[in-house]
ZAMARLUM-795197 format. One record per residue: residue in one letter; y negated, z negated, x negated of N, C-alpha, C, O, CB in turn. Coordinates in steps of 0.2 Angstrom, whole numbers, padded with zeros to 4 digits, always signed. Last residue first. Glycine has a CB too. Layout:
N
AYZXYZXYZXYZXYZX ...
***
This chain:
119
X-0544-0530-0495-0543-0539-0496-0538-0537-0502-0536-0542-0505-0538-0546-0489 X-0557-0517-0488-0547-0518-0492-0550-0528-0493-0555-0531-0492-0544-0510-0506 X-0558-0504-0477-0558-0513-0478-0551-0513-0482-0546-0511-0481-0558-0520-0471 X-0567-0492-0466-0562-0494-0474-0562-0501-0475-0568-0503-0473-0566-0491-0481 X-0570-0487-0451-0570-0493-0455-0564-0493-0462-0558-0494-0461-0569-0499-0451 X-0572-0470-0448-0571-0477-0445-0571-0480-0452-0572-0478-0458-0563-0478-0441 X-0575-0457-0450-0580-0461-0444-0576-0467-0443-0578-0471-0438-0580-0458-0436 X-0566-0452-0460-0573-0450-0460-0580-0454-0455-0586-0453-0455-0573-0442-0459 X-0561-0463-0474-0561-0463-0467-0568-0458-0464-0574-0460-0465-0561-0471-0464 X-0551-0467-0486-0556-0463-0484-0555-0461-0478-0550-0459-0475-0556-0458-0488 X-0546-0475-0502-0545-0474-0495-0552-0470-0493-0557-0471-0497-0544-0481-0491 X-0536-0479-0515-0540-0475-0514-0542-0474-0506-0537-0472-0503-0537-0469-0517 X-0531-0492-0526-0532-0489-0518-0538-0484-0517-0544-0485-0518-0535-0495-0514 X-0518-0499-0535-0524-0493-0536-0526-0492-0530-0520-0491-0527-0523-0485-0538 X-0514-0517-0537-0515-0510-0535-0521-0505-0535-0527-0507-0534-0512-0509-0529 X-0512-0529-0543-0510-0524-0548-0510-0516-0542-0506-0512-0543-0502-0526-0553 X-0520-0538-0536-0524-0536-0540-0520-0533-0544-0522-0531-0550-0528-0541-0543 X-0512-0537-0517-0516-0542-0525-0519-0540-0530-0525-0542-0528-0512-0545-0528 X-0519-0529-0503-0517-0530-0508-0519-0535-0514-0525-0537-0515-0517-0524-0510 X-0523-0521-0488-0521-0530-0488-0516-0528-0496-0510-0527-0495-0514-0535-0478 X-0534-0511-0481-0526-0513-0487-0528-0518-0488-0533-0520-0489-0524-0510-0493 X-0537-0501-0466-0536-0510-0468-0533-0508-0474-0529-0503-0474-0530-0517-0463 X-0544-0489-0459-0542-0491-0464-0541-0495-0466-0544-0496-0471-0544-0490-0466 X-0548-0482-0442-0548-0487-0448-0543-0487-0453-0537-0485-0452-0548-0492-0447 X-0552-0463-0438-0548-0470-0439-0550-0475-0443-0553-0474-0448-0541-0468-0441 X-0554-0449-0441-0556-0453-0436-0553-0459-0434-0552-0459-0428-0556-0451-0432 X-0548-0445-0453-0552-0440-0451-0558-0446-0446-0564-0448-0448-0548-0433-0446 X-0540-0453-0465-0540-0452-0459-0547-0450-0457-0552-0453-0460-0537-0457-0456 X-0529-0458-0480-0535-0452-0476-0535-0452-0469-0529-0451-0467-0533-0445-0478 X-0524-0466-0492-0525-0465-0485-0530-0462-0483-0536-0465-0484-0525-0470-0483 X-0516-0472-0505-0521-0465-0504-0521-0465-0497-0515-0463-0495-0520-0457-0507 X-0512-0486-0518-0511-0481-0510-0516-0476-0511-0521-0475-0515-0512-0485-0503 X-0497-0489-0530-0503-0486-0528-0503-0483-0521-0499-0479-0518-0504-0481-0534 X-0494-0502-0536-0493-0498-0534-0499-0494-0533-0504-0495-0535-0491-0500-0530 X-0490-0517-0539-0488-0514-0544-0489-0507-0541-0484-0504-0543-0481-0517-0547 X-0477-0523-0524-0484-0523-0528-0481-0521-0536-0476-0521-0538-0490-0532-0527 X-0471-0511-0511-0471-0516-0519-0477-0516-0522-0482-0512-0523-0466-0513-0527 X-0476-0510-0495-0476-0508-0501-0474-0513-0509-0476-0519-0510-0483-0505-0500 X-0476-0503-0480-0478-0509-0485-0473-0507-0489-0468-0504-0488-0478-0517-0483 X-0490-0499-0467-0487-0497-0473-0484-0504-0475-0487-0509-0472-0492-0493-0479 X-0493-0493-0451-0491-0499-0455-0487-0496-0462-0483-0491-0462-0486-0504-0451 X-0501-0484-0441-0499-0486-0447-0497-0490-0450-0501-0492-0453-0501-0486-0450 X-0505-0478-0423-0507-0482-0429-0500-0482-0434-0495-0482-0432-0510-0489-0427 X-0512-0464-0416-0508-0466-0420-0511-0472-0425-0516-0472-0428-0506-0459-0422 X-0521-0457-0401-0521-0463-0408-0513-0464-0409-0509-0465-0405-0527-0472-0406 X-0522-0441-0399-0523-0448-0395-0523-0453-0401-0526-0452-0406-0516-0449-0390 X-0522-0427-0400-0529-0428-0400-0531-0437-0395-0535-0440-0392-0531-0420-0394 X-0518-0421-0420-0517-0424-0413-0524-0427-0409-0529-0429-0411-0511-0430-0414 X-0512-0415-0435-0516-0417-0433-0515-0419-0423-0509-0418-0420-0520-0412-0436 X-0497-0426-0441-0500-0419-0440-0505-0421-0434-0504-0425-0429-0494-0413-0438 X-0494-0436-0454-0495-0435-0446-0500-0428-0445-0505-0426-0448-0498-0442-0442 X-0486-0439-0468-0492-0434-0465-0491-0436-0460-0486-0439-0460-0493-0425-0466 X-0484-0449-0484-0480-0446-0475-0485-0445-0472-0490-0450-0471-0473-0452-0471 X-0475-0449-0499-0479-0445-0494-0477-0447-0487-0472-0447-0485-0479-0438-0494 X-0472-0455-0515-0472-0456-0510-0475-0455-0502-0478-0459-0498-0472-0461-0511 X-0470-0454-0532-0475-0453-0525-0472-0452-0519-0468-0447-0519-0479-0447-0525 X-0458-0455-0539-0463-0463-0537-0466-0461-0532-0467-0465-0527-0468-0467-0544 X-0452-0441-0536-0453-0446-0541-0454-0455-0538-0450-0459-0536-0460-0444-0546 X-0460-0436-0521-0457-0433-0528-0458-0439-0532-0463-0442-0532-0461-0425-0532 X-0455-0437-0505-0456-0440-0512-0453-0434-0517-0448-0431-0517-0452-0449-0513 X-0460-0437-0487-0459-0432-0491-0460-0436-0498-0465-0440-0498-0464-0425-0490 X-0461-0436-0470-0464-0438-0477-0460-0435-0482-0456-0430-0480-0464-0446-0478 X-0470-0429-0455-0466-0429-0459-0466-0433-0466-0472-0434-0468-0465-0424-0460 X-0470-0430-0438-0473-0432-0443-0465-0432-0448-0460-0434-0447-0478-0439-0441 X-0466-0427-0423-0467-0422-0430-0468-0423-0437-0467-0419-0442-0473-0419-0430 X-0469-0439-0418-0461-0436-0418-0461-0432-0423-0457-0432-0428-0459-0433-0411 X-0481-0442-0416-0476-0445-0423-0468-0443-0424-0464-0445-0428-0475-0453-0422 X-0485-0433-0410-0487-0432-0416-0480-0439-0420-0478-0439-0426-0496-0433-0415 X-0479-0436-0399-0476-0429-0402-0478-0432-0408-0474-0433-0412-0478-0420-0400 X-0488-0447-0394-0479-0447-0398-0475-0442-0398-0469-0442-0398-0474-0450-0394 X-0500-0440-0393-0498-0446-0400-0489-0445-0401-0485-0443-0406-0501-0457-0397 X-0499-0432-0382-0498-0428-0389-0497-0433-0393-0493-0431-0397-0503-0425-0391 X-0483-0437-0373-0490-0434-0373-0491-0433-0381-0487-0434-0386-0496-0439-0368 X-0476-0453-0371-0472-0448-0372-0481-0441-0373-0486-0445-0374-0465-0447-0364 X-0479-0469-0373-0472-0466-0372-0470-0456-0373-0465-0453-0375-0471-0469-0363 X-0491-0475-0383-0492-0467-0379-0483-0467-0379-0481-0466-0384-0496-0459-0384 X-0496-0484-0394-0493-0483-0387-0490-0480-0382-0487-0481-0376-0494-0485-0384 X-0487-0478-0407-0492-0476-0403-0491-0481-0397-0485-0481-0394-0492-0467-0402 X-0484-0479-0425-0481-0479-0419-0487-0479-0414-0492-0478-0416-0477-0485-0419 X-0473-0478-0441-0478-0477-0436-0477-0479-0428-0472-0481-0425-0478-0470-0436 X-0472-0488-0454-0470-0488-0448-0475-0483-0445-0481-0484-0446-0469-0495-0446 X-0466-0485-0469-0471-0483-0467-0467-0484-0461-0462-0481-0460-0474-0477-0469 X-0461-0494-0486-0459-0492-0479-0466-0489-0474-0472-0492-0476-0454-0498-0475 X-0452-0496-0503-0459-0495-0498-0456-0493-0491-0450-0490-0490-0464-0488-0501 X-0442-0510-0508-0440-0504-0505-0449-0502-0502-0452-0506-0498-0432-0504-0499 X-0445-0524-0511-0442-0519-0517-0441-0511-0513-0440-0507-0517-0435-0521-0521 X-0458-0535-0507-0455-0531-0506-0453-0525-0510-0457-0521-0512-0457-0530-0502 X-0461-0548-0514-0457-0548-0509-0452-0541-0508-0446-0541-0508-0461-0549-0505 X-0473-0547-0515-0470-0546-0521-0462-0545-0518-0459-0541-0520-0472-0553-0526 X-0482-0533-0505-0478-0538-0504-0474-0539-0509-0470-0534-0510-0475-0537-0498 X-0495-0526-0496-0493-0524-0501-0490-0535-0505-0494-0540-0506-0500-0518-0505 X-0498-0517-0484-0498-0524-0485-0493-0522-0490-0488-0518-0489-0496-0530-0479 X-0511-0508-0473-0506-0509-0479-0506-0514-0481-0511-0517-0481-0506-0505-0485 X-0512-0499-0460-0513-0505-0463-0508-0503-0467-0504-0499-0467-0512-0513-0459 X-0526-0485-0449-0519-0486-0457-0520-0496-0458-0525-0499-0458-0525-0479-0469 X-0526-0479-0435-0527-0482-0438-0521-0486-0443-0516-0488-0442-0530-0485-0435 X-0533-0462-0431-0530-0469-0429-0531-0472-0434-0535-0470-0438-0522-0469-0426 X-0530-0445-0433-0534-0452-0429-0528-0455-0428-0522-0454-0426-0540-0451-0421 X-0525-0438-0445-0530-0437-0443-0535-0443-0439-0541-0446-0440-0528-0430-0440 X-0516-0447-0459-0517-0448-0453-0524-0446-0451-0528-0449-0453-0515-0454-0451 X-0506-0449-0475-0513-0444-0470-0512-0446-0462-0506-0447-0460-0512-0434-0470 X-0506-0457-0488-0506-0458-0480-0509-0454-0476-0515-0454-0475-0511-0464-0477 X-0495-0459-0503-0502-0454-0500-0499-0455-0491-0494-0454-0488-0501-0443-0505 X-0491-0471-0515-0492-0471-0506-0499-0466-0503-0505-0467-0502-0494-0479-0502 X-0484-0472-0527-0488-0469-0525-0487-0468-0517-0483-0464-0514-0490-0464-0530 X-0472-0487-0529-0473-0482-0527-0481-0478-0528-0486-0483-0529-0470-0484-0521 X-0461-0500-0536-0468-0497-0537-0468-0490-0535-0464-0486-0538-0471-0498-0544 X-0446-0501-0531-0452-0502-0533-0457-0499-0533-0457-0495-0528-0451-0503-0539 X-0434-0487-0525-0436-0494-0528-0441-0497-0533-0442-0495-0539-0430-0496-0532 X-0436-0470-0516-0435-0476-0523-0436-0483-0520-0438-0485-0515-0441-0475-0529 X-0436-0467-0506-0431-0465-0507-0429-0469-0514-0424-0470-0517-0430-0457-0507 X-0446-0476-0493-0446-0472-0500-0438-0473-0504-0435-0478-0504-0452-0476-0504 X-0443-0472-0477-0442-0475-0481-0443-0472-0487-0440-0467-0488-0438-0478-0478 X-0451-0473-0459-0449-0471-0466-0448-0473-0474-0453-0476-0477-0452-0466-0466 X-0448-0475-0442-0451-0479-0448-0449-0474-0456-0443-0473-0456-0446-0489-0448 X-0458-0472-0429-0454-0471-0432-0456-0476-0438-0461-0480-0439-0454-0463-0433 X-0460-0475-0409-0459-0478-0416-0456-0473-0422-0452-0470-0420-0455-0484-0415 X-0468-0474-0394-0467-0473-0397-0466-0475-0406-0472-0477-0409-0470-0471-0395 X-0470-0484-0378-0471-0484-0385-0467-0480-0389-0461-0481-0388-0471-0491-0388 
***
């Protein structure tokens, strides 16, 4: 298995932009939680998924909060979590989509062949 985890350089409420070409995005959005974080990870010990998360980059200006995976040809999955009070965007070409949020977040999500679901 392959892991990274990344961390938002701020406190509280974040904009969460997700790109991931394939695999699969969750977000849990937690009163709980004051720092955002993004876990990647693959089962793949080593081949293209765990380059791809080895490459993968994020990136914040302000409150927004980024982190790309570069495109690849195995599955990469996601875990986000986040302060509520927030905003997500998750993109994936060929993957699912979960967000697990309460009623003060923006969600934008977009999947071109797999399943979108928010709670």
């Amino acid at each position: 298995m392959t892991e990274r985890t990344f961390f938002s350089q701020s406190a509280g409420p974040v904009v969460l932009v997700l790109n991931l070409p394939i695999g699969s995005v969750t977000v849990q959005v937690l009163d709980s939680i004051t720092t955002a974080c993004v876990e990647l990870r693959t089962a793949d010990p080593s081949g293209p998924a765990a380059d791809a998360v080895s490459r993968a980059r994020s990136s914040q200006d302000g409150q927004a909060f980024a982190v790309e995976v570069p495109e690849i040809p195995g599955n990469v999955s996601v875990r986000a979590t986040s302060a509520a009070y927030g905003a997500v965007r998750a993109n994936s070409v060929s993957g699912d989509v979960n967000v697990s949020a309460g009623d003060h977040l923006r969600v934008s999500a977009h999947s071109v062949s797999g399943r979108v679901c928010t709670r």
